[in-house]
Each structure stands twice: as C-alpha cells, then as structure tokens.
Phi, psi and omega in degrees: 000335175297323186290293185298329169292335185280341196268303176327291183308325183272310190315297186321297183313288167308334125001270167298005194238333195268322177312323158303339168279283171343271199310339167315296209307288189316329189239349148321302173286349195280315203278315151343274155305320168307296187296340185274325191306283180330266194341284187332299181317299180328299165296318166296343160298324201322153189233128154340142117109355189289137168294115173251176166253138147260141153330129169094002203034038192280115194238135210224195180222141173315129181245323207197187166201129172253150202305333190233012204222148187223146181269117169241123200286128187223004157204171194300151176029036172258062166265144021066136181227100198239140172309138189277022180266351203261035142253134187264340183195058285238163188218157176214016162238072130255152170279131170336152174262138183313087184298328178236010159091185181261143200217000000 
C-alpha cells in the first residue's frame, strides 16, 4: 500500500509541473505577441523622414513606401528598398552622415 501512495503523489506532482508549464508557455507567447503587435502599429504608422533600424544595424530615414515595402535613404543619393518586416527598429537620433571624409 506504500508503493501505491507514493505513486498517486508523483501522477499529482507531474501534473502540477506540467500545468505550471502550460501557464509559463501562455504568458510567455502573450508577452511576445504584445510586442510584435507594437513594433507592427509603429511600422504602419512610419512617416517621411521618421528613423528606422535595419538588420545588421544598418540605420536610415523613411524616403518612401511601396506596398509592402519601405525606401530608406541611408547615405546621400543612397537608397534601399526594404520590406516592413525587415525593420527592427526605430530612432530618432539620426546623425548625419560624414559628408566630407576625414581631413
């Protein structure tokens, strides 16, 4: 009879480990989707001249928009035509670009 209580108390227990997982898993993916959810308004939002982040940290200003996709100017007579899934991130300190090389 000792063997069978012990055995009972581990099913509960396992139980409760997986059930405790789920609810990670549930509010893990919750948290996730809120943020992708942001980033997304934030891109539909984008404006001319508004600062993105690229993959690579390649960082530029809104030139244009195309249907699925935005021209980002990232050096003087330099454009890019990038998808709006490809921005990772927005800024609003960008600096200039070295116009005139080092001297």
């Amino acid at each position: 009879m000792n063997t069978a209580a012990q055995g009972g108390g581990s099913g509960i227990f396992m139980f409760l480990i997986l059930l405790a997982m789920f609810v990670f898993f549930l509010f893990t993916g919750r948290g996730q989707k809120k943020r992708e959810m942001e980033r997304q308004a934030k891109v539909n939002a984008l404006q001319k001249g508004d600062g993105v982040i690229l993959p690579g940290g390649i960082v530029g200003t809104v030139a244009g928009f195309k249907d699925n996709a935005i021209e980002v100017k990232i050096a003087e007579n330099v454009k890019i035509t990038v998808l709006k899934s490809g921005i990772v991130g927005f800024t609003t300190d960008i600096s200039p670009v070295n116009q005139g090389g080092a001297k």
